[in-house]
C-alpha positions in Angstrom: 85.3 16.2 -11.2 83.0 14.6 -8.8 83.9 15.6 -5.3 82.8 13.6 -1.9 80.2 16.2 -1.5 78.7 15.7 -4.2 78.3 11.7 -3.6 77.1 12.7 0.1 74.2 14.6 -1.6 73.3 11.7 -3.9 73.4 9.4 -1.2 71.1 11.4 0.6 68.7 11.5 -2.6 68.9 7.9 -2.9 68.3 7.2 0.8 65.3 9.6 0.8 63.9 7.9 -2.7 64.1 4.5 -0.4 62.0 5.5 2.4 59.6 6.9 -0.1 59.4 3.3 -1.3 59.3 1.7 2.0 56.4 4.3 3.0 54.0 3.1 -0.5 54.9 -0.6 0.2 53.6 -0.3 3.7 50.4 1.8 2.9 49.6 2.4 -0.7 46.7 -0.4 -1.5 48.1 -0.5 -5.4 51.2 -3.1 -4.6 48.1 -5.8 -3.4 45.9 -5.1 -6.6 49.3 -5.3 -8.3 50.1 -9.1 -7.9 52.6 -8.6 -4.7 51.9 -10.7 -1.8 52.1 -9.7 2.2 55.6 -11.6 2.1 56.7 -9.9 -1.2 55.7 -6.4 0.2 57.8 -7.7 3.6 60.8 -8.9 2.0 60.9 -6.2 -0.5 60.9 -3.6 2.4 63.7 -5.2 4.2 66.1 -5.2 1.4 65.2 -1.4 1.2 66.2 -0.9 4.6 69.4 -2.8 4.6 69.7 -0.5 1.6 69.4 2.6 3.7 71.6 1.3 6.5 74.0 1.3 4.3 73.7 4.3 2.5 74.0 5.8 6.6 77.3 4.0 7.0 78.5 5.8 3.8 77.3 9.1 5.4 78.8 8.5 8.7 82.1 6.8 7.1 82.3 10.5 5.3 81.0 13.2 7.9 82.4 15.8 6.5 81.0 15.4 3.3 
C-alpha cells in the first residue's frame, strides 16, 4: 500500500532529478555539441520549471506528508 508519504518522498526525488536537469542545460557545454539550440536549451528549462512548480504545489497541497 502506497501511503502519501511515500509519494511526498518521490516527489521530492523527481523535483530534485529536475533541477539537476535544469543545472546541465544551463552549464554543461555537451547539450550545444549535441544539436540543441540556445532556444531549445531555454524552452526545455522552462517546461522543467513549470514541472517543479508543480511538483511544490503537490508538496504544499500535502504538508504533512
Amino acid at each position: 500500500m502506497v501511503t502519501l508519504k511515500d509519494l511526498a518522498e518521490d516527489w521530492i526525488k523527481a523535483r530534485s532529478a529536475l533541477k539537476q536537469q535544469i543545472k546541465m542545460l544551463e552549464s554543461d557545454p555537451i547539450y550545444p555539441q549535441a544539436g540543441l539550440s540556445e532556444e531549445a536549451r531555454t524552452a526545455i528549462g522552462q517546461h522543467i520549471k513549470k514541472a517543479i512548480a508543480e511538483y511544490d504545489a503537490l508538496l504544499k497541497e500535502n504538508p504533512n506528508a
